[in-house]
C-alpha positions, 0 to 999 in steps of 0.5 A, a space after each residue: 577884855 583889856 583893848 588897851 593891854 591887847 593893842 599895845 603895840 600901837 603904842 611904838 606903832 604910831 610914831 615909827 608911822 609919823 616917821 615914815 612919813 615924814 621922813 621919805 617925804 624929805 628923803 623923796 622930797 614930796 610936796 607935803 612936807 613944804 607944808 608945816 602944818 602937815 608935817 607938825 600935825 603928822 609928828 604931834 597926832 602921831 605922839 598923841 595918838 602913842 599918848 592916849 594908848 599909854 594912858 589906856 594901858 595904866 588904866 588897863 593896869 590899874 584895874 587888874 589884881 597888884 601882884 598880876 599887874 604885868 602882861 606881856 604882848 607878843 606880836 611874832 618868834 624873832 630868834 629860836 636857836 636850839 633853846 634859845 627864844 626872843 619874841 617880838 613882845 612888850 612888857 606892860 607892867 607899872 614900870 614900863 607903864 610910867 616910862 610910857 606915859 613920861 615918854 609919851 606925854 611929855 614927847 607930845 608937849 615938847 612936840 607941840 613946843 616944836 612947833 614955834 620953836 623950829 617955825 623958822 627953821 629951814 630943816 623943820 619937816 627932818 627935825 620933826 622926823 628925828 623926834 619920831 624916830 627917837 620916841 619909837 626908839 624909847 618906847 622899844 627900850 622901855 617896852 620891851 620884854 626881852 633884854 635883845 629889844 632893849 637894846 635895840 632901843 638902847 642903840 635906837 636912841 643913840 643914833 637919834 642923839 647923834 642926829 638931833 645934836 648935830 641937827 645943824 651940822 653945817 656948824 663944825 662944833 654941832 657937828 662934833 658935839 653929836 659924834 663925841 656923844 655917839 662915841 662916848 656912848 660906843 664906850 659905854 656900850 662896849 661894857 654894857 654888851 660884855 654884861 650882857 654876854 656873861 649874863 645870859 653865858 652863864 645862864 646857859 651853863 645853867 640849863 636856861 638860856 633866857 633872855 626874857 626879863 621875866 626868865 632872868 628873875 626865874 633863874 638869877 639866883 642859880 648864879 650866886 656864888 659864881 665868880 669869874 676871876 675870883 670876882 663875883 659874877 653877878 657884881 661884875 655883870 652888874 657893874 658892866 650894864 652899869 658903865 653903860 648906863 654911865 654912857 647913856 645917862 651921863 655919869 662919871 667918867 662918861 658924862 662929858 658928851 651931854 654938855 656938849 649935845 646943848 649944841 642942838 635945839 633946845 627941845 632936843 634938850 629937854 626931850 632926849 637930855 632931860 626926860 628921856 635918853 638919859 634915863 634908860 640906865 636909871 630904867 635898865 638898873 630898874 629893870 634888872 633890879 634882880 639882879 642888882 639886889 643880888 649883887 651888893 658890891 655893884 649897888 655900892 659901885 652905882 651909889 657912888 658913882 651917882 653920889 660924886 657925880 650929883 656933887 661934882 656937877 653941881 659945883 661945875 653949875 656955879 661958875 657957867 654963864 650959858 643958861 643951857 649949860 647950867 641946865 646940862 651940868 644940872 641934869 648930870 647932877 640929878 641924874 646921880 641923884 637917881 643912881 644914888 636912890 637906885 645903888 641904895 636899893 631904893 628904887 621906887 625912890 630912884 624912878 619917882 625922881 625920875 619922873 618928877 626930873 622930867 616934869 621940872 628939867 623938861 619945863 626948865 630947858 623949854 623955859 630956858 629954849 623961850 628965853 634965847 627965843 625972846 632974846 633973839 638966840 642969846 644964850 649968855 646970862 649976863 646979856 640978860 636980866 629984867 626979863 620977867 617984865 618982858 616974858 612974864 609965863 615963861 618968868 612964872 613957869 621958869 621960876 616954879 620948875 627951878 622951886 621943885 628942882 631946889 627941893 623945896 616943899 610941897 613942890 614935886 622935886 621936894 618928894 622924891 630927891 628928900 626920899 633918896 637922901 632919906 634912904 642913903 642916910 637910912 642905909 648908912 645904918 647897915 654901912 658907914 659909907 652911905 652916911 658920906 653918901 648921904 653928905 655928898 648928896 646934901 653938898 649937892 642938893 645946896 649946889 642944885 639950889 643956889 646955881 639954880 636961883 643964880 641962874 633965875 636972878 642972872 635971867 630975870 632980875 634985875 635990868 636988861 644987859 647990865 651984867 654984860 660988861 662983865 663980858 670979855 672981849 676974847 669971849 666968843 659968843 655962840 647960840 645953838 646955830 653957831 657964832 653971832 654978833 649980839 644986837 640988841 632986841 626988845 625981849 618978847 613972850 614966846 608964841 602959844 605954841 610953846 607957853 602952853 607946854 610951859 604952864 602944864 610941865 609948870 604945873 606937873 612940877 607942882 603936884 607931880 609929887 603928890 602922887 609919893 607922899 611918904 608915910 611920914 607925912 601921908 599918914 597924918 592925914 591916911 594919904 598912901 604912898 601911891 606911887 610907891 603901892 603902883 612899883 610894888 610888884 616891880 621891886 617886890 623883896 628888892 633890898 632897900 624897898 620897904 613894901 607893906 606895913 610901915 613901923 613907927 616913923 623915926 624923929 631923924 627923919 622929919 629932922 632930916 626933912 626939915 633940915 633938906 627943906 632949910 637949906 634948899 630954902 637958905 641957898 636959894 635966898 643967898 643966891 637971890 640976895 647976892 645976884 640981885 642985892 650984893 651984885 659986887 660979891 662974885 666980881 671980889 670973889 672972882 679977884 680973890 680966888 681966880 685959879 679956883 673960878 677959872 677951874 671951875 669955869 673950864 670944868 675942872 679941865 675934864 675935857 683938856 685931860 681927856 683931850 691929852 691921856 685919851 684922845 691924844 694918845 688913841 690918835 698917837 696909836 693912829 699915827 703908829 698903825 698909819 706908819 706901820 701900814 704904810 712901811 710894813 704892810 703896804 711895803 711888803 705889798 708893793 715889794 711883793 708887786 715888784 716882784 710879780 713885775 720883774 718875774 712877768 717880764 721875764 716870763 713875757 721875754 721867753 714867751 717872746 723870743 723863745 716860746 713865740 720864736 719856735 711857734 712861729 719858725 715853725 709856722 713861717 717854715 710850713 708857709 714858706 714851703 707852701 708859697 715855694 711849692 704853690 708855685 708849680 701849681 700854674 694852671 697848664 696842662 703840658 706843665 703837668 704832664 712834663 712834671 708826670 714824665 719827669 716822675 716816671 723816669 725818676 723812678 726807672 731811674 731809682 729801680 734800675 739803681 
């Protein structure tokens, strides 16, 4: 018996708990949660707890047969309608059991680094209770055996972006930057729905109404050569859930909310912006890669998008003086770097630097969240410089994550971003495009090298605060929390707390890669591709993975490795040489090329052209709607409401006069001749009588007539 595969419902269980704690404490404001250490010690067992399952469930995996690696777990029928059945199940298989493991165990530590992070923070039980709530919403996505549980995952995670990133709400531009990343992402969604609405229509049309992965893989194939438009359908449904992914995962023209979301504390950042959010659509075209390997136009359509997106980042990345900027823009830039490997076919490539992503970027954004620390909530790089002295872990780990993300051998970066060039240039083979691909990949890859020992020298070489003259006066100067005076502060080393997340990321970032040594090099010494054996039965017969027997490895590709290792090794030096050696080069350059600094600085003016084309015109529309409703639909109404007035008072002046008039003649009339008549009723006998003798001659008197 698999205990591990058979209870994997704990997995998600244990964070929701850790929420619900946490969070009605906060919400009924319970005594515990003044407690730090209840409520860290709740958050972080509840991961670790999430953790150790995960772990149990890949050894689960490991010990059954590779092709029956896959075990679905149901817990209760959620939807039945006429053919239609969605369960409440999780799907463990080797993809979703990486995905666990990178949520979970690199959850626990940004947990843990939490800790001495958000000490101070007044909001700390209800920051802790957010990434809870996050983690359960990744697990959902990414567990789930049905595309109805994924994206209840999908917009899970959403919510929990817009509520970390605007965590401190308090400052109008945190509170802006979360709901510009939760409408963004609505945008994305939008698209991401109509996919799947075609996907499973079309599917009905067939006779198999299934939203369960494994009964879209069964019968996808029965939707080729179906179009919708003269479009191919599995292309359009393909390049829809990829605009979503767009959304989730920052990509072109959808990235401009995850800079932004830097607003919010930095272990937000590396959780949800580098190891975990941002990777659902990489995980989602993983998941879907049945349907992607049928639809050769929409793996054209995400190469691209994921190739422009790498280079365009990268640039933006050489002029940002904000130490968590130049991470945002780099974590744009590798997230095209995957959908680069994933529109290549090559998606064991795609999810292996995923993986290797958030070990590093993880480590970099802590390191970068120890530095504003030790500085005192600085986040401008030219206040900084000299810090390896004053912060020597986070120096050593900062500097051994930024080698694995320049993609320098043996580090972990190395292994996985060479493989998805070496696949782009491969596919280029069978179509041109892939080799301008292949270049835009290369012009990227030297841009992630020398932003990134730009930022390592700008941070921790040189003296202390001797760029800041380079500062202008107009500059206002904002942390994560909002505007500051800056004082100046001795540099001190961050707590244990939050050193020890930084060595083991530090170290993953070193040997993650080990575990995918291509054949081109494991050969020479019989080390297997293990990462690449543990997808296989995920991405069996996908286009682009090359499972099974390996042929003898072309001359072009060692060329190409040592050409990558070479020029992530010649930028990273020229980086380190100007910023520390030729001090006065960006200053001449900047003199010189002002127009082209400036642009670069403000980001290509990409959110100033949204700004003008989209925002300005949707309010525009606004104002039209506003004034129509006001003139025509509330005009109509209040015309119709005077009409209704004018006609009530008429109909209240002949109820009045009239209607009231005649009752109340008629009623006056019966009272008058009952007081007229009341008087002869005086209470006299001979009155009476008289009366009586008066009516009896009366009627002798009418007879006798």
């Amino acid at each position: 018996m698999h205990f591990f595969l058979e209870n994997i419902w704990v997995i998600p269980l244990a964070p929701l708990i850790g929420f619900l704690i946490n969070g009605l404490g906060c919400f009924l404001r319970l005594p515990y949660v003044k407690s730090r250490k209840f409520v860290h010690f709740v958050a972080c067992t509840a991961i670790f707890v999430a953790f150790v399952f995960a772990v149990g469930v890949f050894f689960d995996l490991l010990g059954m047969d590779p092709a029956h690696r896959s075990f679905t777990k149901t817990l209760y029928p959620w939807i039945s309608i006429g053919s239609l059945e969605a369960n409440v199940a999780f799907l463990a298989d080797p993809l979703s059991a990486v995905m666990m493991l990178i949520i979970t165990g690199v959850g626990f530590l940004i947990h843990v680094y939490s800790i001495g992070y958000m000490h101070e923070d007044p909001g700390f039980a209800r920051f802790f209770t957010y990434l809870n709530l996050f983690c359960f919403a990744m697990l959902l996505l990414v567990m789930g055996d049905n595309i109805f549980m994924l994206f209840i995952g999908w917009e899970g995670v959403g919510l929990c972006s817009y509520l970390l990133i605007g965590f401190w709400y308090e400052h109008k531009p945190n509170a802006v930057a979360g709901m510009k990343a939760f409408i963004v992402n609505r945008i994305g969604d939008f698209a991401f729905l109509i996919g799947l609405f075609l996907l499973f229509w079309f599917l009905y049309q067939q006779g198999h109404p299934t939203v369960a992965f494994s009964g879209i893989q069964e019968n996808v194939h029965l939707l080729e050569g179906a179009k919708v438009g003269g479009i191919s359908l599995l292309a359009l449904v393909g390049i829809l859930l990829f605009i979503g992914a767009t959304g989730k995962s920052a990509q072109i023209p959808l990235y401009v909310w995850l800079p932004d979301a830097m607003a919010g504390p930095t272990p937000v950042s590396a959780l949800i912006h580098a190891a975990t959010m941002v990777t659902a659509g990489i995980y989602m075209i993983g998941r879907l890669n049945f349907v992607y390997s049928l639809a050769p136009e929409a793996l054209v359509v995400v190469a691209t998008v994921g190739a422009l997106t790498a280079l365009f980042a990268a640039t933006i990345g050489f002029a940002q003086n904000d130490i968590k900027k130049v991470l945002a823009y780099s974590t744009v830039s590798q997230l095209g770097y995957m959908f680069l490997g994933m529109g290549t076919g090559a998606y064991t490539a795609g999810i292996f630097h995923l993986m290797t992503h958030a070990f590093f970027k993880a480590c970099l954004f802590l390191g970068s969240g120890s530095v504003i620390l030790g500085m005192h909530h600085e986040q401008d790089m030219r206040r900084m410089g000299g810090l390896k002295k004053y912060m020597p872990v986070t120096y050593m780990t900062f500097l051994l994550a930024t080698i694995a993300i320049a993609g320098i051998f043996p580090f972990a970066g190395f292994f996985s971003k060479d493989e998805i060039l070496w696949k782009t240039f491969e596919s280029g083979g069978h179509q041109y495009w892939y080799y301008v691909l292949w270049g835009m990949g290369v012009l990227g890859a030297m841009g992630t090298a020398f932003y990134m020992f730009r930022a390592v020298a700008m941070t921790f070489f040189g003296k202390l605060g001797e760029r800041a003259h380079e500062i202008a006066p107009n500059e206002v100067e904002e942390d994560e929390h909002g505007p500051h005076q800056h004082e100046h502060h001795t540099p001190h080393e961050s707590p244990k707390s939050m050193t020890f997340a930084l060595v083991v990321l530090a170290i993953l970032s070193v040997v993650g890669g080990l575990v995918g040594i291509p054949y081109a090099l494991g050969h020479f010494f019989h080390i297997p591709n293990f990462f690449e054996e543990w997808l296989a039965p995920v991405f069996a017969g996908a286009h682009g993975e090359g499972h099974g027997a390996h042929h003898d490895v072309p001359v072009i590709e060692y060329m190409l490795m040592v050409f990558s290792v070479a020029i992530a090794l010649a930028t990273s030096a020229l980086a380190v040489y100007i910023y520390t050696k030729r001090k006065d080069l960006p200053a001449r350059f900047v003199t010189r090329f002002p127009r082209l600094h400036r642009l670069v600085h403000e980001k290509y003016y990409v959110d100033e052209i949204y700004q003008v084309l989209v925002v300005n015109n949707l309010l525009r529309i606004n104002q039209l709607l506003a004034l129509f409703d006001q003139k025509v639909v509330d005009g109509f109404v209040n015309f119709a409401g005077t009409v209704v007035r004018f006609s009530s008072k008429v109909a209240g002046f002949t109820d009045n006069r009239w209607v009231d008039g005649f009752v109340n003649l008629v009623g006056n009339s019966i009272s008058f001749a009952g007081a007229s008549l009341r008087k002869a009723q005086t209470g006299l006998v001979q009155n009476y009588l008289y009366i009586a003798v008066a009516g009896v001659i009366a009627l002798m008197i009418w007879r006798l007539l």
